[in-house]
C-alpha positions as CSV (number, residue, x, y, z in Angstrom):
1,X,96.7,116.8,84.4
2,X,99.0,115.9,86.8
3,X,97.0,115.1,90.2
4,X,98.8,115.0,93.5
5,X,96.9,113.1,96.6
6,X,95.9,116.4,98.0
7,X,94.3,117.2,94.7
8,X,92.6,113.8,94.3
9,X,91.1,114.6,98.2
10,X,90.1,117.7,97.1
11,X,88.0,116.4,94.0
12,X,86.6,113.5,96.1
13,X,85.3,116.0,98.3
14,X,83.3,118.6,95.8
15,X,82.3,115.3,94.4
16,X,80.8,114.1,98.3
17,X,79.8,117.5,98.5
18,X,77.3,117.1,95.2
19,X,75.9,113.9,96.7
20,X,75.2,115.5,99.7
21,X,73.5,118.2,97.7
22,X,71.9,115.7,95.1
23,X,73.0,116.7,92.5
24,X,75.3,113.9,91.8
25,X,73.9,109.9,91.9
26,X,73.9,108.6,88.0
27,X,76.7,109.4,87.0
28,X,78.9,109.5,90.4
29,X,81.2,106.0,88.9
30,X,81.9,108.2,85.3
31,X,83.0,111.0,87.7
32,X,84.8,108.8,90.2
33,X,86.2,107.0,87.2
34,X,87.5,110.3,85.3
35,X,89.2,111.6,88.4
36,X,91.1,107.7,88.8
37,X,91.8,107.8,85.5
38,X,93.7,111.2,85.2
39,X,96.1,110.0,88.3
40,X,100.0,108.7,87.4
41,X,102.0,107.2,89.3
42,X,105.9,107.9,89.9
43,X,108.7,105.9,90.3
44,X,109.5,104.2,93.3
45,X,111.8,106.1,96.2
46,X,113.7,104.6,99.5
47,X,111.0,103.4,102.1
48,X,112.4,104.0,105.1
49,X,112.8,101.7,107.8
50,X,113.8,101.5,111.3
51,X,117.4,101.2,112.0
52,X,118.2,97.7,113.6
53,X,118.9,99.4,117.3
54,X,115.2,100.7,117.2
55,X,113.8,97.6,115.5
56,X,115.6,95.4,118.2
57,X,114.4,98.0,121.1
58,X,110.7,97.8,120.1
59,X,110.8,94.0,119.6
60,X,112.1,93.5,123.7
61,X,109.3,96.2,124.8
62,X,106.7,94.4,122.4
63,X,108.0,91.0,124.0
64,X,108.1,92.4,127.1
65,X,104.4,94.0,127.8
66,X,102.8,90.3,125.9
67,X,104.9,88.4,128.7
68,X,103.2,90.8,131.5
69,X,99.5,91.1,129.4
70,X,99.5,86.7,129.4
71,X,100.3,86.8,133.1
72,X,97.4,88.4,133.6
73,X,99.2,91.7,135.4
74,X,98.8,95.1,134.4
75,X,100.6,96.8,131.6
76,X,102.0,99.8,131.6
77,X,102.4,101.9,127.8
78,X,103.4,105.4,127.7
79,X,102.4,108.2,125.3
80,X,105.9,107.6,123.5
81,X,105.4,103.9,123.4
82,X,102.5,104.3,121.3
83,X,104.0,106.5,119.1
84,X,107.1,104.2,118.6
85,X,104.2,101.2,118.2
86,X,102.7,103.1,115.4
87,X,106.3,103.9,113.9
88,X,107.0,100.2,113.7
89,X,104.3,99.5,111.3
90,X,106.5,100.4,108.7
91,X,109.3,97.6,108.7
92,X,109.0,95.1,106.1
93,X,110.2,92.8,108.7
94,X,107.0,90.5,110.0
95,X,108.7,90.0,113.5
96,X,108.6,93.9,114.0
97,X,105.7,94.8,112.3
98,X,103.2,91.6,112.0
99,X,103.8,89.6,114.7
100,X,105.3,92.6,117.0
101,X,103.7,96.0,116.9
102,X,100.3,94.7,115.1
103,X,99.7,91.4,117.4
104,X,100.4,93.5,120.5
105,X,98.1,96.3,119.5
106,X,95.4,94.0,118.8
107,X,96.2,92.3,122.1
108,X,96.1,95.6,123.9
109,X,92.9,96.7,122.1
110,X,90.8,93.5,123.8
111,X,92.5,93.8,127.0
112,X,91.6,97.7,127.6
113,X,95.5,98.2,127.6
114,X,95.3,101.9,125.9
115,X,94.0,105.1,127.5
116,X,91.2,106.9,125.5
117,X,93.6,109.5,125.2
118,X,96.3,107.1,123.5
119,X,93.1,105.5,121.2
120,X,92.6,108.8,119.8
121,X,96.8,109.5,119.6
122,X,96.9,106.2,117.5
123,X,93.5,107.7,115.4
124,X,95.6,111.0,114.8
125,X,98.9,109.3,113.9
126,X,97.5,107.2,111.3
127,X,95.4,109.7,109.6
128,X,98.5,111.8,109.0
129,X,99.6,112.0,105.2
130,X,102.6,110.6,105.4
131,X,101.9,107.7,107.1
132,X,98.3,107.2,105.8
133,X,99.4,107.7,102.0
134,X,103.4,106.6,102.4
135,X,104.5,106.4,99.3
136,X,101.4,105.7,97.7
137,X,101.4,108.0,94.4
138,X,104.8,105.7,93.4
139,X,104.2,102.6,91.6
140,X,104.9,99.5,93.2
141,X,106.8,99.3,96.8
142,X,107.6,98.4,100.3
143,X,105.7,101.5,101.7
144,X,102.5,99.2,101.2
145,X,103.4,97.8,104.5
146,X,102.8,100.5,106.4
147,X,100.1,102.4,104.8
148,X,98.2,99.0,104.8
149,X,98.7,98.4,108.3
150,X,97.7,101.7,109.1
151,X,94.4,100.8,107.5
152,X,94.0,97.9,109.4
153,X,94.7,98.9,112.8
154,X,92.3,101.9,111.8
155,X,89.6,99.8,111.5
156,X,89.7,98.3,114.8
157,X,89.9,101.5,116.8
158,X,86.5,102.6,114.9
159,X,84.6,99.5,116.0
160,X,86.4,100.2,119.2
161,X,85.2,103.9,119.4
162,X,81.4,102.4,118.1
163,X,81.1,99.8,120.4
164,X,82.7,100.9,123.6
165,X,81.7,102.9,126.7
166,X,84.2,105.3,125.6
167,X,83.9,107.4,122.2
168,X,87.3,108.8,121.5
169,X,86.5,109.7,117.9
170,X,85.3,113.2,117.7
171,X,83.0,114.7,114.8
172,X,86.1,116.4,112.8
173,X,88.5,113.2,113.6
174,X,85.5,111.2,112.0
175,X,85.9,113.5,109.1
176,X,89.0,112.9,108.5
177,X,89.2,109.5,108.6
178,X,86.3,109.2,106.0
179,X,87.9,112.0,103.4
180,X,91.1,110.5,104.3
181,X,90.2,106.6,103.8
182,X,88.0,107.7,100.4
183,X,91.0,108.8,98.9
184,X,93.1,106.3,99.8
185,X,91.1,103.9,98.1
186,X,91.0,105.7,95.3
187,X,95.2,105.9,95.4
188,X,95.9,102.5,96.4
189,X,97.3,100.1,93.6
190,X,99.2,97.4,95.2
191,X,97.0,94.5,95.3
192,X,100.2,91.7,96.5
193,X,98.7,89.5,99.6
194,X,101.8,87.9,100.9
195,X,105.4,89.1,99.7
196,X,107.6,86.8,100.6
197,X,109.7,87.0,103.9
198,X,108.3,90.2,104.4
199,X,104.7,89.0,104.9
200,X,102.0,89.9,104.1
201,X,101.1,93.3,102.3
202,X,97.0,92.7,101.9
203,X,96.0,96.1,101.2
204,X,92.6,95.6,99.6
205,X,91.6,93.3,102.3
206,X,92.3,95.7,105.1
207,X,90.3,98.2,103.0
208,X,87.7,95.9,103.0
209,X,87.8,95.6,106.9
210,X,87.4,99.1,106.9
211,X,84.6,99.3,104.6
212,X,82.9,96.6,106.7
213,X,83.3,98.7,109.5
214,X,82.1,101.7,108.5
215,X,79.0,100.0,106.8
216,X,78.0,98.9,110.5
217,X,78.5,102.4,111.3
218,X,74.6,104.2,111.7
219,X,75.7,107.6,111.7
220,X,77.3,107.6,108.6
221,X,74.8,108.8,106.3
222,X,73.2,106.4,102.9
223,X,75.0,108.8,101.0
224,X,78.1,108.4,102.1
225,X,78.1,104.5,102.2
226,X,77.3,104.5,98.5
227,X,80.3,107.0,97.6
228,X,82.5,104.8,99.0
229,X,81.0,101.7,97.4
230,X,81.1,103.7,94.2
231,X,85.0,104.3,94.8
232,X,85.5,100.9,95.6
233,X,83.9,99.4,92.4
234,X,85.5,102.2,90.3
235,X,88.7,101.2,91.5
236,X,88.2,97.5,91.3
237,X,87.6,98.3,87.6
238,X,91.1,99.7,86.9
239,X,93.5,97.5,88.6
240,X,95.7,95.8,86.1
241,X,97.7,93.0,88.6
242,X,95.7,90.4,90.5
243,X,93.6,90.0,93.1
244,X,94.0,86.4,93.9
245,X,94.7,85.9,98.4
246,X,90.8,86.7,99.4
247,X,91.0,90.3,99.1
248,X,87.9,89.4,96.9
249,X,85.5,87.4,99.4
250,X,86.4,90.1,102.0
251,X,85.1,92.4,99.7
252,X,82.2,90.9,98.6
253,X,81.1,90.2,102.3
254,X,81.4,94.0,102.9
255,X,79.1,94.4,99.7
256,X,76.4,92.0,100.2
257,X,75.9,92.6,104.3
258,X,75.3,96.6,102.9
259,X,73.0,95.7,100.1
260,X,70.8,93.1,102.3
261,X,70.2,96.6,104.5
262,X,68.6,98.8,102.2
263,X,67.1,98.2,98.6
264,X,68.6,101.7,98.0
265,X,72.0,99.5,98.1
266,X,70.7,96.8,96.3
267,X,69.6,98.9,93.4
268,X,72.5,100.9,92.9
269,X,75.2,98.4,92.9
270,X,72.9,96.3,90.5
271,X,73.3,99.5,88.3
272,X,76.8,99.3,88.7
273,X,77.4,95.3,87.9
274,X,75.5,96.4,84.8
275,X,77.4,99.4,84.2
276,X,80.7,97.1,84.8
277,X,79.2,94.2,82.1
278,X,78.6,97.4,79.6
279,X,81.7,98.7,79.5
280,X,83.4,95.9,79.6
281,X,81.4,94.2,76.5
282,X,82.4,97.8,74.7
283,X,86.0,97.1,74.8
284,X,88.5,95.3,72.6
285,X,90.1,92.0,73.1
286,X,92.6,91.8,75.6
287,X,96.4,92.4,74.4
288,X,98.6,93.3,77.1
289,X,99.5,91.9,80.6
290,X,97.3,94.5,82.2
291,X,94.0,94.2,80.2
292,X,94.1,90.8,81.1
293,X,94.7,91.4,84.4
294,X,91.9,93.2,84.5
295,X,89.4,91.1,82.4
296,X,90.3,88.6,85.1
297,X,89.9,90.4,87.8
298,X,86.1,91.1,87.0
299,X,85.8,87.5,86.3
300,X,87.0,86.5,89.4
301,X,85.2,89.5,91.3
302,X,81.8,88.0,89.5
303,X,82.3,85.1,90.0
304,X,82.5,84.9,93.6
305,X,80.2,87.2,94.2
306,X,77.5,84.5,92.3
307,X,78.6,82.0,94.8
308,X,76.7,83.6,97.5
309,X,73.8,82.5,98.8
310,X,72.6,85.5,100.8
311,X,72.5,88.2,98.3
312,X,69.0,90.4,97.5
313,X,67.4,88.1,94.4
314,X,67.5,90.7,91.4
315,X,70.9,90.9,92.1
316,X,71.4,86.5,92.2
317,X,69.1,86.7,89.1
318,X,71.5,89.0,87.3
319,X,74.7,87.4,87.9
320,X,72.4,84.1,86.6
321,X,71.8,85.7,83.4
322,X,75.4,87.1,83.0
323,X,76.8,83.3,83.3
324,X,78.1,83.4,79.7
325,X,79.9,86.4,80.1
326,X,81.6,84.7,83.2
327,X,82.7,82.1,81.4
């Protein structure tokens, strides 16, 4: 079957839905895992970018409003200068997007820059399908950039909205941002770090900011924190080029600060490592570029994940035993 991202939310969704309900825990990763593995990707298209006028305008106001912020005066953003903010984030250009649009935001997010109103206008931008998922159901391309960033900057306004005086994050935006995150983790297959003079890319580390965030979050419910664990691991599973600029040890600190909270997360992502060793012992030897990638990949994941020191001790005392396999 031929899935497009709105079908692979809608799935992820009955599938949430059957957690909820409890009728869905065992076997959540084979259902996960069947939905991931039914998705194909296309060939790449045109990412567009900025023109060079519009690039050169946002990179004088960007320039502009961090001269003002560092003096210490007040700065002054309009509605459209957030929206032109949030546009940039998809030039493979680091001067525009990196150290322009992202710095500044971050900047502006510490210095109480934004209006609640223009918090929740970034929230709603970002969650929108075409920036969110741009270009994500095509194999390999620039429109990482901008999804990735989108991710990134995502994660910051929900410890912003969590930790402020001011929540600008209603009930249904919250909603959305979980469906919407879920499936893009399940969609996302670029795992580059830095991509030559366009930066870096890092999409599976800014997931795992995100994750992190939302694991801190109290009102998100057990349930949900262990679907998108599941996803996560599910995904891990299946990606056939490297991981291999930290994405892994951001990860894994996501992991092992949610299963030190609850030995309802220890236990279940022991059953998955297991799962994980199982099916992994089941298949043939590697023979293409891809199954090699992915043996790796676990190896690697595994691996680091033994090296820490703070995990809950069945899990410490399983990796221990699994050493050979490591190997």
């Amino acid at each position: 079957m031929e899935y497009t991202t709105d079908d692979v939310r809608e799935e992820l969704k009955m599938i949430r839905s059957r957690v909820h309900a409890g009728t869905l825990f065992d076997s959540l990763g084979s259902e996960i895992g069947r939905l991931l593995d039914e998705f194909e990707y296309d060939a790449p298209t045109e990412v567009v970018q900025l023109s060079a006028k519009e690039a050169t305008d946002i990179k004088e106001r960007v320039l502009n409003w961090q001269q003002t912020l560092y003096a210490g005066q007040p700065v002054a953003i309009s509605n459209q200068d957030v929206l032109d903010l949030m546009n940039s984030l998809r030039q493979t250009d680091p001067a525009v997007r990196d150290k322009g649009a992202f710095f500044f935001i971050s900047d502006g997010l510490q210095n109480n820059v934004f209006k609640p109103n223009q918090l929740l206008l970034m929230v709603r931008y970002l969650l929108q399908d075409n920036v969110l998922f741009n270009h994500i159901t095509e194999t390999e391309n620039d429109g990482v950039f901008y999804r990735s960033f989108s991710i990134f900057i995502l994660s910051m306004l929900h410890y912003a909205n969590r930790k402020g005086n001011v929540h600008f994050i209603s009930e249904e935006v919250a909603e959305t941002l979980f469906l919407n995150f879920a499936t893009y983790i399940a969609l996302e297959h670029d795992t580059r770090g830095f991509v030559g003079e366009r930066g870096w890319a890092h999409a599976f580390m800014h997931i795992g900011n995100l994750l992190d965030e939302l694991a801190h979050d109290e009102t998100l419910p057990r349930a949900d924190k262990i679907f998108l664990l599941t996803i996560l691991i599910e995904k891990l599973k299946r990606l056939d080029t490297p991981l291999i600029m930290g994405e892994n040890r951001r990860l894994i600190g996501f992991i092992t600060e949610l299963v030190k909270t609850n030995e309802l997360y220890s236990q279940y992502f022991l059953k998955q490592l297991k799962q994980w060793r199982q099916e992994a012992t089941r298949q043939m030897q590697p023979d293409s570029e891809s199954d090699w990638h992915r043996l790796y990949n676990q190896q690697r994941f595994l691996q680091a994940l033994l090296m820490r020191d703070n995990l809950p001790q069945e899990i410490t005392d399983y990796l221990n035993e699994s050493r050979n396999f490591l190997a």
